[in-house]
PLY file of the C-alpha trace (Angstrom):
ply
format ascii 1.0
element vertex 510
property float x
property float y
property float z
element edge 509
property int vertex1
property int vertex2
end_header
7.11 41.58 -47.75
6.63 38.43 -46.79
3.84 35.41 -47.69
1.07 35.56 -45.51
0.36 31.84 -46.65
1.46 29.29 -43.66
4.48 27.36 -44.68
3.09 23.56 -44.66
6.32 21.38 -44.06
6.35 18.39 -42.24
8.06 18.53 -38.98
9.83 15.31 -38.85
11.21 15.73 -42.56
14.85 14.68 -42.42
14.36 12.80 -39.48
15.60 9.08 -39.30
14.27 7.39 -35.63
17.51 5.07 -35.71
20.04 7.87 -36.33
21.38 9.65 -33.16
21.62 13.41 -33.65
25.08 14.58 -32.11
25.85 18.27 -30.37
28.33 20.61 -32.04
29.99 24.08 -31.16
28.03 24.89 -33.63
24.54 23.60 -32.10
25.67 24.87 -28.69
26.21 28.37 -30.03
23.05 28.43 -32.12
21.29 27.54 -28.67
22.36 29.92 -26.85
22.12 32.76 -29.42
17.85 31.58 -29.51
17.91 31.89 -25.52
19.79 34.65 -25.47
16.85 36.20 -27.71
14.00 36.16 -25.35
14.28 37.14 -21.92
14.19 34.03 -19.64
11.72 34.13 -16.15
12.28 30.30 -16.09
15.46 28.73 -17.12
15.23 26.68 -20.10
17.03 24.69 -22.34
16.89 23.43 -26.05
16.95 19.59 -26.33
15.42 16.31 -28.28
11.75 16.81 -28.25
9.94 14.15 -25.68
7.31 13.63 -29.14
8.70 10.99 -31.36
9.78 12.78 -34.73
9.22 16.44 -33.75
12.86 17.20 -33.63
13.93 19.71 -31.30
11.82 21.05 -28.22
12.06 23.45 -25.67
12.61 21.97 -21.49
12.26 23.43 -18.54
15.55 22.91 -16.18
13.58 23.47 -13.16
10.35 23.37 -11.42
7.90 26.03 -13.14
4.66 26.81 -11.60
1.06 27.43 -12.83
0.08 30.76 -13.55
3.93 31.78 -14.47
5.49 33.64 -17.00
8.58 31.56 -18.46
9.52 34.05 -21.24
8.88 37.13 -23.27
10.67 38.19 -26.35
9.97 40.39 -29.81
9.46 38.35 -32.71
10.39 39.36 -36.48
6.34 39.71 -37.59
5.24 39.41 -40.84
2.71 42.18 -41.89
-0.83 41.62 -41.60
-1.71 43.59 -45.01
-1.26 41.95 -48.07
-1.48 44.61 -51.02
0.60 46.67 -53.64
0.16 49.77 -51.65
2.26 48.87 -48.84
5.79 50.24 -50.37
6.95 50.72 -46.49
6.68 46.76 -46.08
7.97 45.95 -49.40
11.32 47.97 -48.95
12.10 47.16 -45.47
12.09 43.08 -47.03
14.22 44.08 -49.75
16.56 45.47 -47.15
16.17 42.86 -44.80
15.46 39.40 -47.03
15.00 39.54 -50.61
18.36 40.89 -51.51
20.20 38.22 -49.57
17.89 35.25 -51.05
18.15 36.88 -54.74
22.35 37.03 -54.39
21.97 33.07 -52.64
20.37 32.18 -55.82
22.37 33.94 -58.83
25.15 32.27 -56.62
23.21 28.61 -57.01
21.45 28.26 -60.02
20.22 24.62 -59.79
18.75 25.43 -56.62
14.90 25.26 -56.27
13.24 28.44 -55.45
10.99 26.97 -52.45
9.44 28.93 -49.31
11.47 26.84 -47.11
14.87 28.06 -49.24
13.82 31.25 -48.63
13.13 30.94 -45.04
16.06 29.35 -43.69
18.10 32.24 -45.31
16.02 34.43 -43.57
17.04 32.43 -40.63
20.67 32.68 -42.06
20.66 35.99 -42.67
19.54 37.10 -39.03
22.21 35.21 -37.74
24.74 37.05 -39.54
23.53 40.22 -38.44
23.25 39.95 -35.28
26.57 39.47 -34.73
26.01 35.77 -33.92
29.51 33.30 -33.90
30.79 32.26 -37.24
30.03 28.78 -36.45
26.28 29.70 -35.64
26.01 31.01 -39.08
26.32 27.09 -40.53
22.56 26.75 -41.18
22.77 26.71 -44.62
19.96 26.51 -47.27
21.33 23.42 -48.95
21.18 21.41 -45.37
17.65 21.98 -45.66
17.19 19.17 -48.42
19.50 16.79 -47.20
16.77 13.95 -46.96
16.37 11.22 -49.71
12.65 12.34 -49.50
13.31 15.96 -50.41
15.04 15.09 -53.46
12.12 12.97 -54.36
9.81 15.62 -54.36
11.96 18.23 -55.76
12.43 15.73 -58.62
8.72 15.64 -59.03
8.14 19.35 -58.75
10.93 20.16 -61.22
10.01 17.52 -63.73
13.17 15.47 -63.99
13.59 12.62 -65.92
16.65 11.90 -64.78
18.86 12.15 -61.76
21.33 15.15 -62.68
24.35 14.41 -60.59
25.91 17.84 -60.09
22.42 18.84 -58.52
22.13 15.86 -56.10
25.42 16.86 -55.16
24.77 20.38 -54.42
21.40 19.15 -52.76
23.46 17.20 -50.12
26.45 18.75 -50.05
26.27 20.30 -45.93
28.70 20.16 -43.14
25.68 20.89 -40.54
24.98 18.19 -38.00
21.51 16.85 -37.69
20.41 18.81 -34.52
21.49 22.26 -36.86
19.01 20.82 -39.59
16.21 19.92 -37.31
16.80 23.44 -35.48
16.74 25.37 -38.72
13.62 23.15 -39.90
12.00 23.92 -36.67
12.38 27.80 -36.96
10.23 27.75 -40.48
7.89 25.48 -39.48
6.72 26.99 -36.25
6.23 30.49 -37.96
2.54 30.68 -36.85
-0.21 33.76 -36.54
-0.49 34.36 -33.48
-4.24 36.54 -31.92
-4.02 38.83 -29.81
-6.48 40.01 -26.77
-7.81 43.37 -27.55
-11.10 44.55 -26.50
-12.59 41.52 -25.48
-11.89 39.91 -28.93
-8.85 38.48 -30.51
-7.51 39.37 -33.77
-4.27 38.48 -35.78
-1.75 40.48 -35.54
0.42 38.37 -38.40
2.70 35.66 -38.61
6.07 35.52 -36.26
9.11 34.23 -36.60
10.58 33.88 -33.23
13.13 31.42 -32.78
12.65 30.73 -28.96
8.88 30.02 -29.23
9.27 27.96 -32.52
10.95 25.27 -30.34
7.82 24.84 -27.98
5.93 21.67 -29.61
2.38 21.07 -30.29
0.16 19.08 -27.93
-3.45 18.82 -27.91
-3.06 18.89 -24.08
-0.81 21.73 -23.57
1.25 23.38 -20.59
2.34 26.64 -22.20
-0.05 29.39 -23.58
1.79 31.63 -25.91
0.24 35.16 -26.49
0.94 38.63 -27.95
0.66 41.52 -25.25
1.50 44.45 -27.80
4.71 43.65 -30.18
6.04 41.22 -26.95
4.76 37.62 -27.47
4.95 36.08 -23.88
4.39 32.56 -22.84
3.17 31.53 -20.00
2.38 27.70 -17.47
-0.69 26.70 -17.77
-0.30 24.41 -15.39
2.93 23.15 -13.09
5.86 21.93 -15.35
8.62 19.78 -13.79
12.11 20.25 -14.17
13.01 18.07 -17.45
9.43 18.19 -18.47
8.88 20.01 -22.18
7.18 22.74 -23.07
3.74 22.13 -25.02
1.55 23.98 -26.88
-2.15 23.81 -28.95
-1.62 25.17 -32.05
-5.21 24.68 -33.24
-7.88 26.20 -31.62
-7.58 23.92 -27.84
-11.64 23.79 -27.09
-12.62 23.03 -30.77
-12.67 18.91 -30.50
-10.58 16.30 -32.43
-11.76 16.75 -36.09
-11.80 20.59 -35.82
-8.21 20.42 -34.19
-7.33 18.22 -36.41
-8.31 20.43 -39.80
-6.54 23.13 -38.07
-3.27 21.88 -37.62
-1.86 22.69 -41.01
-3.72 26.14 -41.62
-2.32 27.41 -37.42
0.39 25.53 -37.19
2.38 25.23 -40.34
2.52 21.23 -39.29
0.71 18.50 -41.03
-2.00 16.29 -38.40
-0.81 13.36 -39.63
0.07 11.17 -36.67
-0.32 13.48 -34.60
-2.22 11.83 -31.50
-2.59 12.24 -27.79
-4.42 10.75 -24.94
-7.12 13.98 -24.96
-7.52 12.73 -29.21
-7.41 9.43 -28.38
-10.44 10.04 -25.51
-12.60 11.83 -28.06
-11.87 8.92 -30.49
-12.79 6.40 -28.21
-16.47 8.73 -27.32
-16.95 8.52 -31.44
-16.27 4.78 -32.15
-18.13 3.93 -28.64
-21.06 5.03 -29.91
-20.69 4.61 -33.58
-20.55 0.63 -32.51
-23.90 1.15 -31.90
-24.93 2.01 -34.92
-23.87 -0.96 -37.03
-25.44 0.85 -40.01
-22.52 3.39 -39.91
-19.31 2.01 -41.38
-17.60 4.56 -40.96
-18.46 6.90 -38.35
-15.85 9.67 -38.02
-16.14 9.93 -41.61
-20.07 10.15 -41.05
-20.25 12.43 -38.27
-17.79 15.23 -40.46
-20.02 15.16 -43.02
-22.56 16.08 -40.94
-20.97 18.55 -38.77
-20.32 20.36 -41.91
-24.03 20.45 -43.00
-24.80 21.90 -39.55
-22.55 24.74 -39.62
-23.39 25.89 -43.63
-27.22 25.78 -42.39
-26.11 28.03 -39.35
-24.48 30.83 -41.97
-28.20 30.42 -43.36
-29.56 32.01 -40.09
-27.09 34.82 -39.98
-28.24 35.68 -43.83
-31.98 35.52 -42.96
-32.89 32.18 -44.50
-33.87 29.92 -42.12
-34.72 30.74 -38.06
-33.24 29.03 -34.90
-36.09 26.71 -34.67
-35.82 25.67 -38.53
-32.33 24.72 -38.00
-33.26 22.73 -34.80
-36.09 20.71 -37.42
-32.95 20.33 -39.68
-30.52 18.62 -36.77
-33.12 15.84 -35.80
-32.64 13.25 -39.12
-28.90 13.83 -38.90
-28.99 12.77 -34.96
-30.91 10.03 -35.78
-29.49 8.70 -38.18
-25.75 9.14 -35.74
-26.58 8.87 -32.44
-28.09 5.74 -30.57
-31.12 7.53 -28.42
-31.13 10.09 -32.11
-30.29 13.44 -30.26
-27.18 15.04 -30.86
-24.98 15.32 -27.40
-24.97 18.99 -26.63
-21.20 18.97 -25.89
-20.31 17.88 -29.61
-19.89 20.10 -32.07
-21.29 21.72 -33.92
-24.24 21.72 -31.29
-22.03 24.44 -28.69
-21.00 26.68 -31.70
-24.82 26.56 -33.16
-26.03 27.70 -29.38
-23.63 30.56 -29.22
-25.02 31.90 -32.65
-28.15 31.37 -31.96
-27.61 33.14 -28.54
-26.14 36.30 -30.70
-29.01 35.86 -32.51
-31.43 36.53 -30.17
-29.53 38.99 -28.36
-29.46 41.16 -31.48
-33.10 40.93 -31.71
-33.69 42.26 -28.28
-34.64 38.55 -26.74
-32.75 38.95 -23.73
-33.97 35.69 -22.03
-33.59 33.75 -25.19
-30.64 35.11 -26.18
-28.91 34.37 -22.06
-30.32 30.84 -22.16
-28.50 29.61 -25.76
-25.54 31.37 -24.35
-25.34 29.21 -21.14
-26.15 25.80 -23.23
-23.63 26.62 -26.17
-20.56 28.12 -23.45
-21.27 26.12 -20.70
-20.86 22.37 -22.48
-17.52 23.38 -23.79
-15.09 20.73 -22.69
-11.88 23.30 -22.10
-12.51 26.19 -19.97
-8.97 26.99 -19.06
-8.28 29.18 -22.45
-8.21 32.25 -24.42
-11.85 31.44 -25.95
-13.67 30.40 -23.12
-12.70 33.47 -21.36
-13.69 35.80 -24.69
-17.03 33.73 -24.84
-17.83 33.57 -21.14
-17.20 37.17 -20.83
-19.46 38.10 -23.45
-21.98 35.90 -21.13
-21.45 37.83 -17.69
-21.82 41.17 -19.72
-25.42 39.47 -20.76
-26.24 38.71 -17.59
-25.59 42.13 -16.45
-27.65 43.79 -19.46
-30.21 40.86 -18.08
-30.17 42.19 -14.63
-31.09 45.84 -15.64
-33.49 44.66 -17.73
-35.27 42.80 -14.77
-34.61 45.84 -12.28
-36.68 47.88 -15.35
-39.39 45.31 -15.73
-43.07 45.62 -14.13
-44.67 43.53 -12.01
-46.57 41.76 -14.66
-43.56 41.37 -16.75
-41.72 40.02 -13.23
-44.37 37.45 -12.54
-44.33 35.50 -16.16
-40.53 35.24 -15.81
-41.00 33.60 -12.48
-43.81 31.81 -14.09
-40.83 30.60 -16.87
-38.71 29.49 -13.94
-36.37 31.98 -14.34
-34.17 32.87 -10.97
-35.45 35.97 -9.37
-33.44 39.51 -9.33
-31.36 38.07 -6.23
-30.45 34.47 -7.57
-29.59 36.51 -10.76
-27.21 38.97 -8.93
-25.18 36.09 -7.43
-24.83 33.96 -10.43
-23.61 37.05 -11.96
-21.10 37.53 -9.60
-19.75 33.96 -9.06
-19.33 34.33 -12.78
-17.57 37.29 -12.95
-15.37 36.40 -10.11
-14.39 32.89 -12.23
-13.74 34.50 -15.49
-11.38 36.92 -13.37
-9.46 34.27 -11.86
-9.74 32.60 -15.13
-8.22 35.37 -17.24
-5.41 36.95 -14.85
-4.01 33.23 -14.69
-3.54 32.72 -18.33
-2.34 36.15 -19.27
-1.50 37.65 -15.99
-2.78 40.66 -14.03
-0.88 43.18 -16.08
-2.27 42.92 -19.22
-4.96 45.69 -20.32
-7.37 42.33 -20.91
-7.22 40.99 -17.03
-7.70 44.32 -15.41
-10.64 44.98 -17.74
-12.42 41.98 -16.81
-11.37 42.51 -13.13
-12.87 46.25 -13.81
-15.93 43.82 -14.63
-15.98 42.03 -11.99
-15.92 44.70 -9.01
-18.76 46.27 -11.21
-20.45 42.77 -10.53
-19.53 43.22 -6.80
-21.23 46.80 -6.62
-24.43 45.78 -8.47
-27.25 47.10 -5.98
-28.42 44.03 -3.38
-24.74 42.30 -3.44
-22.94 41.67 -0.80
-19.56 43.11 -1.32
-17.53 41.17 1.40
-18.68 37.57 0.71
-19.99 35.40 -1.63
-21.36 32.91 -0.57
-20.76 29.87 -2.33
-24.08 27.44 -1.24
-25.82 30.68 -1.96
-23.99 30.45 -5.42
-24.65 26.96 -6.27
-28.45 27.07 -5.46
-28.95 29.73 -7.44
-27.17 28.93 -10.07
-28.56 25.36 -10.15
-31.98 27.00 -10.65
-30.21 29.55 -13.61
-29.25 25.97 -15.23
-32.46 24.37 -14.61
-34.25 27.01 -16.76
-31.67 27.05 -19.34
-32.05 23.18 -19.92
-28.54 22.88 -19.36
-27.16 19.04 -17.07
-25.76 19.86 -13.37
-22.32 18.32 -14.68
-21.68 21.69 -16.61
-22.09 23.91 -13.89
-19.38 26.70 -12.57
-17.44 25.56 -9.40
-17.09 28.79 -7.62
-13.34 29.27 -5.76
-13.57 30.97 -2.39
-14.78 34.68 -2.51
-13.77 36.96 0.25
-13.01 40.42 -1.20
0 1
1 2
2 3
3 4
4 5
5 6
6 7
7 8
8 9
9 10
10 11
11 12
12 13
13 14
14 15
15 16
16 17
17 18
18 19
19 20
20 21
21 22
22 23
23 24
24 25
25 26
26 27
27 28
28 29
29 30
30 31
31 32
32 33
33 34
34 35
35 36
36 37
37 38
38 39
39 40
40 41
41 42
42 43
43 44
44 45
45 46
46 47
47 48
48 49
49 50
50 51
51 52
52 53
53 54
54 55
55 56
56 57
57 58
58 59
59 60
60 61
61 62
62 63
63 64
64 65
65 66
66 67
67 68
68 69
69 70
70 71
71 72
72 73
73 74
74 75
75 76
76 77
77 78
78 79
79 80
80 81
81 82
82 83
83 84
84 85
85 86
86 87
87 88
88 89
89 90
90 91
91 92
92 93
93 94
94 95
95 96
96 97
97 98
98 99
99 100
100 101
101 102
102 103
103 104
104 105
105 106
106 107
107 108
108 109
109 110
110 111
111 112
112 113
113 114
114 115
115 116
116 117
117 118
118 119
119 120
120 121
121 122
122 123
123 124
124 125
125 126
126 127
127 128
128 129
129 130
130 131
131 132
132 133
133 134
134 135
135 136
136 137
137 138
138 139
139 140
140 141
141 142
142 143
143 144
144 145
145 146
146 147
147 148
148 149
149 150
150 151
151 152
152 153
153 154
154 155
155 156
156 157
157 158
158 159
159 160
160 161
161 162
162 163
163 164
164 165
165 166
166 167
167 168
168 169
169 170
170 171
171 172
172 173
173 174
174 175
175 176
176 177
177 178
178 179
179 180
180 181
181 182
182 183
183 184
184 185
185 186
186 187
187 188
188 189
189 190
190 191
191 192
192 193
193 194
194 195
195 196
196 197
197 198
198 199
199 200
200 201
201 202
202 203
203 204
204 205
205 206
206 207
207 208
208 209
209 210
210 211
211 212
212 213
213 214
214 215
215 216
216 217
217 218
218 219
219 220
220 221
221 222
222 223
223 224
224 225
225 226
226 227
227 228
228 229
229 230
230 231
231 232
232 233
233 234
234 235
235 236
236 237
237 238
238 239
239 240
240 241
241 242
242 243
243 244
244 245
245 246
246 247
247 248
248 249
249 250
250 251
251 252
252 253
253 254
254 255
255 256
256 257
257 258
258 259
259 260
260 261
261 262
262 263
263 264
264 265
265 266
266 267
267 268
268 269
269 270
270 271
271 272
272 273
273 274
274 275
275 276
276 277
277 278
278 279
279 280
280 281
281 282
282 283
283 284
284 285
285 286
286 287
287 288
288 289
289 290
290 291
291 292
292 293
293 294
294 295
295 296
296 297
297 298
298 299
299 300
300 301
301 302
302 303
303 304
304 305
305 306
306 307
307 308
308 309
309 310
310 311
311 312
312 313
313 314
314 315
315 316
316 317
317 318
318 319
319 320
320 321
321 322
322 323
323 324
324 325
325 326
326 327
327 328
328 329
329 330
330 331
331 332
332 333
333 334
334 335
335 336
336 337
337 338
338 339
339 340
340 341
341 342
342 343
343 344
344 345
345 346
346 347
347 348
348 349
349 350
350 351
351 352
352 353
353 354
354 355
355 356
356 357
357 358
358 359
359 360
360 361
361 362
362 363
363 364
364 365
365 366
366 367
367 368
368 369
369 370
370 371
371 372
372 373
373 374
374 375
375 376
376 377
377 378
378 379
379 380
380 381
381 382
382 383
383 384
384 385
385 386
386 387
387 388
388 389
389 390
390 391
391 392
392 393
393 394
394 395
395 396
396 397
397 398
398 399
399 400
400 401
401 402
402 403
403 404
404 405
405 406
406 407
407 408
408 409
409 410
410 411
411 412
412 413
413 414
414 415
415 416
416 417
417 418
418 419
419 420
420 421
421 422
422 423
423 424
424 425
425 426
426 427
427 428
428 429
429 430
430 431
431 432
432 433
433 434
434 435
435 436
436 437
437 438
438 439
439 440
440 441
441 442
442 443
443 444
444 445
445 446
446 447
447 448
448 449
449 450
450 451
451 452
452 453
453 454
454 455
455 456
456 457
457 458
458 459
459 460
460 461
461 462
462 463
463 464
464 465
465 466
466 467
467 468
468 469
469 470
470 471
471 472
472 473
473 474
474 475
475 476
476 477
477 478
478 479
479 480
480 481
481 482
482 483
483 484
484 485
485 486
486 487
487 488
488 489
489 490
490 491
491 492
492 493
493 494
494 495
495 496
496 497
497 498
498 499
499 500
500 501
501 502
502 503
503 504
504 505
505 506
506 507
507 508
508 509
């Protein structure tokens, strides 16, 4: 069975930026084996990566537009259970891995038992059996530690004193060219988990190793969203892609912001963060040191504002296990804003201010404070930066299905109960309805063009959203969207949350 732990190798290991990586038959025939394993909606091609140092990358050959699916193929998946008990798991490795990569090492006894030696046999040993070309079966494990720097570390992790030369020679002995090495690098390093949409939550279903989706590159600004829809992963444009333009995706988490992203990077994407910076990190950068330059005090204010983030989210786990309440926690921000931010209140678009609002917005829901528990919802889901992803659509559906629990609650409340809501500034039963459905009809739109419409996910929040539509009091063939914005500008005003943040609602004509 294999590790669950993510392989952390550097992606531009072996990499020289003045050598010139040359094609083979072999390299061609390797490509076209990994295309030939998905099934292609887009025509695509395997080429030098556009990022400097990230070896290979996936292009599109022609124009791809947004909203499309460009592939969908059937990884090998690592299970999710790790455990004695699962003899299944364990026997179909043996059959499959361990045999091969026990034989490859009686057969090399100076070789170093490493995770990436045992990948890139697995990589190997798929090859062979799937009756691949004899020249696409050159990925070999000693190409893998071709690099002066992996015999420096090997030396390190085996202890040598000296240089043994029959080793070294071993080590370097390959025939591969450099575009097989980065290829076979790429396949190991790319083996990520990968959630899946189920129920209105996502879970991991394990780790893949696919070999046409390990050539699509991170980016913190991405164009590709891949996804698992049952055992098929599928990926999909998240926006237009030009012919000759690469494929890109976030493998952190693409609404956390740059530090979060940043610690994620190793643990989601089997890639190190180091140097790994573009125009979306450098923005956020800028936003830190702009107003860190402000506070002369702070020396270093990236370092600073970590710190601090972390103290924030351990004293949110502290509401969950009873300690503290909502309101203690908001006592407990105000000398760490101070002492961080110029005007000493802490932006409610940077973390971990958004996350803290959706707990507390659970919170409060769980305790039966529906209006409390709706108006941390808006301010934490609302200020997050990047709506156009899996997380905003599980967080912002949680939010409509709120607002409708809101709804009934109003149509069941007396006329007392109605007056000190409008007394709050709270929109009446109407406004309410049509936020609701503007809402519902976004997160729709939202969903069916990341994962498409025929995934059990989309049509369950469409089902959601013609429930919306058939509320009593709406009006089924129009929404209107001044209507929309009115009301909803008077939903935000209560909720304390800045015009800026609103929802811009797309025509509505069902």
């Amino acid at each position: 069975m294999e590790d669950e732990a993510p392989l952390l190798v550097d992606i531009s290991s072996g990499f020289k930026e003045d050598s010139t990586p040359s094609s083979s038959p072999s390299h061609d025939e390797i490509c076209k084996y990994i295309l030939s394993r998905a099934t292609l909606t887009a025509p695509l091609q395997i080429l030098e990566s556009s990022i400097p140092s990230a070896g290979l990358g996936l292009f599109a050959t022609e124009d791809i537009p947004a909203a499309q699916d460009i592939f969908t193929s059937q990884p090998f998946m690592s299970c999710p259970i790790s455990g004695p008990g699962d003899s299944e798991c364990q026997i179909k490795a043996w059959k499959e891995y361990h045999k091969h990569e026990c034989k490859e090492f009686q057969a090399n006894p100076s070789l170093y038992k490493k995770d990436e030696v045992r990948s890139s046999k697995r990589v190997e040993f798929i090859l062979q059996n799937s009756e691949s070309t004899v020249a696409a079966m050159n990925i070999a494990v000693l190409g893998m530690f071709r690099a002066n720097e992996r015999l420096k570390i090997i030396e390190e992790e085996l202890g040598m004193s000296q240089k043994d030369p029959s080793v070294l020679e071993d080590l370097l002995a390959t025939d591969i060219s450099e575009l097989e090495y980065l290829l076979a690098t790429k396949m190991i390093t790319h083996m990520v988990p990968i959630q899946v949409p189920d129920g209105g939550s996502f879970h991991t279903a394990g780790r893949s190793l696919d070999f046409t989706s390990a050539l699509i590159n991170h980016s913190c600004i991405p164009n590709t969203i891949l996804f698992f829809d049952g055992r098929i992963a599928r990926a999909r444009s998240l926006k237009p892609i030009k012919a000759g333009e690469e494929l890109l995706r976030c493998y952190a988490e693409i609404s956390q912001p740059i530090l979060l992203r940043q610690q994620g990077l190793p643990y989601h994407g089997a890639l190190t963060s180091q140097g790994i910076v573009c125009t979306r990190c450098e923005e956020e950068l800028k936003e830190i040191e702009e107003w860190g330059s402000k506070k002369p005090e702070l020396k270093h204010p990236l370092s600073c504002l970590r710190k601090a983030q972390s103290k924030l989210l351990m004293k949110m786990l502290e509401i969950k296990a009873g300690l503290i309440t909502p309101q203690e926690l908001s006592i407990y921000i105000r000398p760490l804003a101070k002492e961080l931010f110029p005007d000493g209140i802490w932006p409610d678009h940077i973390e971990p201010i958004p996350r803290i609002n959706k707990f507390c917005g659970d919170y409060y829901y769980n305790k039966k404070l529906g209006n409390l528990g709706l108006k941390y919802h808006l301010r934490g889901i609302l200020c997050m930066e990047i709506r156009h992803c899996a997380e905003f659509v599980r967080l912002f559906m949680m939010m409509v299905y709120m607002m409708d629990m809101f709804l009934w609650s109003m149509r069941k409340a007396s006329s007392s109960a109605r007056s000190k809501m409008r007394k709050e500034g709270i929109p009446t039963e109407k406004e309410m309805t049509i936020v609701h459905q503007g809402y519902a009809h976004e997160l729709a739109r939202i969903c069916v063009s990341l994962f498409g419409p025929d995934i059990a996910w989309s049509k369950a929040i469409v089902g959601l959203k013609e429930k919306a539509f058939n509320l009593p009091g709406s009006n089924r063939a129009r929404l209107s969207v001044k209507e929309f914005d009115a009301a909803q500008s008077k939903l935000l005003a209560w909720a304390t949350v800045e015009e800026n943040r609103k929802i811009v609602l797309t025509d509505v004509s069902d």
